[in-house]
N, C-alpha and C positions, 0 to 999 in steps of 0.2 A: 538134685537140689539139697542144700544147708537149713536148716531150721533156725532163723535168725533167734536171739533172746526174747523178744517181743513177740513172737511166731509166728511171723511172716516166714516163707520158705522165701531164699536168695540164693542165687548160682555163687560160685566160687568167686567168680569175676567181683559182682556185687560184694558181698564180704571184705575184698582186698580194697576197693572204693568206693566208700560208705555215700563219696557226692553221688554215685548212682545212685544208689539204694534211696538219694532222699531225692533225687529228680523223679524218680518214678512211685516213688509212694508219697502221695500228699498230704494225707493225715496221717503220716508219721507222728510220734510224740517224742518231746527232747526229751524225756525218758526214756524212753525206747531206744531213741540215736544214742544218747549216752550209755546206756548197758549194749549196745552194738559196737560204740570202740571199744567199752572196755572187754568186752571178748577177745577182739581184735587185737587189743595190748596181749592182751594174756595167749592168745594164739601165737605170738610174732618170739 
């Protein structure tokens, strides 16, 4: 498991498709999704 920015642990899959990550976590915050692309930018 990846330690997402908001620190939720997510698999690799998750990380690469962040639409997972928000179908399974419902109190997600758009904070949160937003510092989780911008990882994702900055990973890629």
């Amino acid at each position: 498991m990846v330690r997402a920015p908001d620190g939720r642990s997510v698999s690799p899959d998750e990380r690469r498709r962040p639409h997972v990550t928000r179908l399974t976590d419902g109190d997600s915050s758009t904070e949160g999704e937003i510092a989780l692309l911008g990882a994702l930018l900055r990973a890629c």
